[in-house]
N, C-alpha and C positions, 0 to 999 in steps of 0.2 A: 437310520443306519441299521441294516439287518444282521442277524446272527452272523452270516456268513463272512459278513466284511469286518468282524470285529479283530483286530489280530497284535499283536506287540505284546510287551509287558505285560500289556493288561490283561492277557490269558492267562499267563503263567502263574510260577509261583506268588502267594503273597508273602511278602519279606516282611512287612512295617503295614501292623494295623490300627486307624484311629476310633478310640471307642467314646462315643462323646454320651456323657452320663454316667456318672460314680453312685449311683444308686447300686441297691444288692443286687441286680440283676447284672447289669452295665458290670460292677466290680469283680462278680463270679464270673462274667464271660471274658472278660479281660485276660482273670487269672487261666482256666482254662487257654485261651491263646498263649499265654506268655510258658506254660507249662508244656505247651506242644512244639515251644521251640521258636515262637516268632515273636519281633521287635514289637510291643505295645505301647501305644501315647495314651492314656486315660485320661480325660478331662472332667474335670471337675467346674462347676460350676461357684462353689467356694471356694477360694484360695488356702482358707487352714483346710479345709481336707484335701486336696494336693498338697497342700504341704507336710500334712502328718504323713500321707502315705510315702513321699518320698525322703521325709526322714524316719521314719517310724515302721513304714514300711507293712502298715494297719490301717485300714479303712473302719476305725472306732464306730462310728454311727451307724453302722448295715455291718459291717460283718466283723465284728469286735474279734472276736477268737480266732481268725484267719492272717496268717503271715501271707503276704507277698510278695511273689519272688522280686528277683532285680533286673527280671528282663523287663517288669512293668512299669513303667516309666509312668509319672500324672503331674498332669499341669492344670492351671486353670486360664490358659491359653490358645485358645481354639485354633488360632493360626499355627500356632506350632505345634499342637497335636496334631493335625490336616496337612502337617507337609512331610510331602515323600510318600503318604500312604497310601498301599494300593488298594487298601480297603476301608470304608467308613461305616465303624457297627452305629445306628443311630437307636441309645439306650435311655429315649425317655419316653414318657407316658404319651398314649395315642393322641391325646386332646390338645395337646402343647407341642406335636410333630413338627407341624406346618408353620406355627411361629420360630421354635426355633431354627429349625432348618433352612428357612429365609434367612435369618441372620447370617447362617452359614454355606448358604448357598456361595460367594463368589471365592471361598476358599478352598473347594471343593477340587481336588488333586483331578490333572483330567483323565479320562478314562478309569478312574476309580470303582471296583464293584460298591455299590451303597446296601449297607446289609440293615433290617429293623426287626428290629427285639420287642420290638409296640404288640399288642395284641389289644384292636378296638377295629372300631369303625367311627369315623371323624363323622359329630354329631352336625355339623354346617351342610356338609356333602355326601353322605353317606358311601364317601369312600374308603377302601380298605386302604391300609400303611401304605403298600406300593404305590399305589397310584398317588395318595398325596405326594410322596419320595420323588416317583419319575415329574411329576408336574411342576413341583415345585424348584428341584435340580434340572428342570429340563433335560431330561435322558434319556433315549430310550426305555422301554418296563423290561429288555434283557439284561439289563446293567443294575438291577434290584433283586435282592435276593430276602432271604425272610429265614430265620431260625424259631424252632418251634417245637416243642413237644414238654416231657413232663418234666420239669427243669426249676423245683423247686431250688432258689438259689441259695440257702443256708448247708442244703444238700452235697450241693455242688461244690461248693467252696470248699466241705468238707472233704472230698475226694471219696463220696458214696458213689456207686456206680452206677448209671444211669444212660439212657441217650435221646438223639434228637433227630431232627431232621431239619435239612438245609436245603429250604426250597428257592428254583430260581428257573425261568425258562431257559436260558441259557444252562447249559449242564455242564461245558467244560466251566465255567463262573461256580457252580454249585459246586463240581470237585476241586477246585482251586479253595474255596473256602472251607471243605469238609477235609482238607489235607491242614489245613491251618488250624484248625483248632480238634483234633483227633488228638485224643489224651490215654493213658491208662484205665481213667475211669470212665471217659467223657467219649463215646461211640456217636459222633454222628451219619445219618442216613443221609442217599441227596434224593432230592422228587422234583420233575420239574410242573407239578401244578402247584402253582405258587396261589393260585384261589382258593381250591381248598383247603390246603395250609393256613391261609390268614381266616379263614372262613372260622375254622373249626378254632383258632384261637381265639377269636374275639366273641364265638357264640358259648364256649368253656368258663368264661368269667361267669355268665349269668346264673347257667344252670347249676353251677357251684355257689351262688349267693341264694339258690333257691335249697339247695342242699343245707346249708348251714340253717336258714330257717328253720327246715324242717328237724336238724338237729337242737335247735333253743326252744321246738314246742315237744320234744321229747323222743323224736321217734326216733325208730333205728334202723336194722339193716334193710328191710323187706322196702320199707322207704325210699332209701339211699339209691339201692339199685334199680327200681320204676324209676327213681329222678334222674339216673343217670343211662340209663337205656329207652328211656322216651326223650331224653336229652339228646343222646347223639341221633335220633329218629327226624328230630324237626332242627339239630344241624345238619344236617345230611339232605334236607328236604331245600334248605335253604341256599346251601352251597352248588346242588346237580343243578336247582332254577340259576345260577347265576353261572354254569358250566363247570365247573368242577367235577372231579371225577370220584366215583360214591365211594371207589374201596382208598381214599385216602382217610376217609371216614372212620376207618376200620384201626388203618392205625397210628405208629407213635405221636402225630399231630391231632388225630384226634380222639380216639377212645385214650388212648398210652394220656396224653397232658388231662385230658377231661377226668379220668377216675383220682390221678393228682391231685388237681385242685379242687376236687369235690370233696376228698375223705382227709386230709392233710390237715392237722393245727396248724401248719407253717402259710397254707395256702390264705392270705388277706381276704380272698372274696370267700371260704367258706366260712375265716371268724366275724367277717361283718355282717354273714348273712347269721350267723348263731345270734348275736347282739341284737338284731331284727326281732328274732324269734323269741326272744326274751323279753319282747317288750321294750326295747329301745327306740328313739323314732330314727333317722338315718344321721341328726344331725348327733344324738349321742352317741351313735356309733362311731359317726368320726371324731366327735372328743376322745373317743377310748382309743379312736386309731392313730391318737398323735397328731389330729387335721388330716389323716391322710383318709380320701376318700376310693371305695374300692373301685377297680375298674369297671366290674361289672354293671356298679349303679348309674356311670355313663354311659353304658354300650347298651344297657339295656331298652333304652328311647331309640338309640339310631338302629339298633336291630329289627325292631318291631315297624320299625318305618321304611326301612332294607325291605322287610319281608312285608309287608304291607304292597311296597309298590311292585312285586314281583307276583305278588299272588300268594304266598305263603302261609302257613298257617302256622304260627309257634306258641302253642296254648303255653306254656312255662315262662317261655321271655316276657310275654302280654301280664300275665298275672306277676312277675316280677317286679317288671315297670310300672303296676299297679299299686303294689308294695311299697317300692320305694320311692313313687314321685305322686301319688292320687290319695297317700292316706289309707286303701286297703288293708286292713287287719291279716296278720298270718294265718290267725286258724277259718276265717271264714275262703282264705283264700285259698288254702288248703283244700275246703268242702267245694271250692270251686271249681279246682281241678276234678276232683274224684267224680263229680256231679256230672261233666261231660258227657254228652252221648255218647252210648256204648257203639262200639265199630270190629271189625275184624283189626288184628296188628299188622 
């Protein structure tokens, strides 16, 4: 089905959004929707937390000090979150897309926009979120759309002001969902390269887990900002090889979330990457993370093998992935970088 033929409901406004994943990211976007005015189903995958939020009206575990409102509705119901919706945000981690979404594939409202909060590249297929989305829901890739930019969620919840970008090829899809969740504080953009959007979020985990390193062997700014403008150098390098287009590079999906989650205590992959740098090996980082392991440390294998099979060259992800899955030490990796042959910028 081409753009052109797409037409009903499913342009218009969206009335009733289902966000499947009560994680802090999943429950800040929620709340954002429900704050801009539209009907939200939250699903929860435990039943006490859909049930605390709809009596308590608090998502305790992720965002303790955040009321939410009463437009936000949460169950741990998939079927009855997924009906009537004309939009399905899919709020869980890249690695675990494709399982669950299967599950949820024949509930799947028809003609629904399917929007992903994921930022990875699926280590089996080194595909980006959309694509797992459109393959797996069988749907066209106009009917995916992707949110993205510096959208630390403890932030957000808070009603700090911030924005995003709403990428989707489809553009009336993209302004139908940038009217749905457009808040006081919450400004989203629409772009329809939906590649280098997912591009630039899934290559932003690493080079912030490599920033945080470089924060736990002491160093400081002069640091930071090599790691984070040779950062966006070889995402940029990686996303035009895969057709993207370079000045999304530039911004709030890429530079705007990548300086985020580089320099942020809130941002997971720069404190897992400090606990690196400290001397931790990756499994006690994730003890200290509560079992949770950061994105980057997965995305950083499927990137390196993205960029592998395209010709790419990303001296940071390679030595990340060195880091945290070969046993390479911080500070020799450090010296590894710097060692590099000198070149023009």
């Amino acid at each position: 089905m081409s753009e052109s033929t797409v037409s009903g409901p499913e342009r218009g406004a969206l009335r009733r959004v289902a966000v499947l994943g009560a994680g802090s990211w999943g429950t800040a976007f929620a709340k954002v929707l429900a704050d801009a005015g539209t009907e939200v189903r939250l699903w929860a995958r435990r039943s006490h937390v859909a049930e605390e939020i709809e009596r308590h009206r608090v998502n305790t575990e992720y965002l303790p000090r955040t009321p939410l409102p009463g437009r936000l509705r949460a169950t741990a119901d998939a079927a009855e979150a997924l009906h009537g919706a004309d939009a399905v945000v899919l709020a869980v981690p890249s690695q675990t897309l494709r399982e669950n979404l299967t599950g949820w594939q024949p509930l799947l409202p028809e003609g629904a926009t399917l929007v992903s909060l994921a930022k990875g590249v699926e280590l089996s297929t080194l595909k980006r979120m959309s694509q797992v989305i459109a393959e797996v829901a069988d749907v066209p890739a106009a009917r995916v759309a992707v949110v993205s930019g510096p959208n630390l969620a403890k932030e957000i919840a808070d009603e700090q002001p911030t924005a995003t970008v709403v990428a989707c090829p489809d553009h009336e899809r993209a302004v139908a969902l940038q009217r749905a969740c457009s808040t006081g504080y919450f400004r989203p953009y629409t772009n329809t390269d939906i590649v280098g959007v997912e591009v630039a979020g899934a290559c932003k985990n690493v080079i912030a887990l490599a920033c945080g390193v470089a924060s736990g062997l002491g160093y400081g700014s002069n640091t930071m900002s090599t790691l984070i403008t040779r950062g966006i150098a070889e995402t940029t390098r990686l996303g035009t090889a895969l057709g993207a287009e370079p000045m999304t590079f530039a911004g709030l999906a890429g530079m705007g979330d990548l300086v985020a989650t580089c320099v942020s205590p809130l941002s997971r992959n720069r404190t897992f990457g400090e606990r690196l740098g400290h001397g931790d090996s990756v499994a006690e980082a994730q003890r200290a993370a509560h079992g949770q392991v950061a994105e980057g440390v997965k995305s950083c294998r499927s990137l390196c093998e993205l960029a592998a099979a395209n010709g790419v060259e990303m001296p940071i992800a390679e030595v990340v992935h060195r880091v945290c899955h070969e046993g390479l030490e911080p500070v020799p990796a450090a010296a590894e970088l710097l060692g590099r042959d000198r070149k023009p910028e």
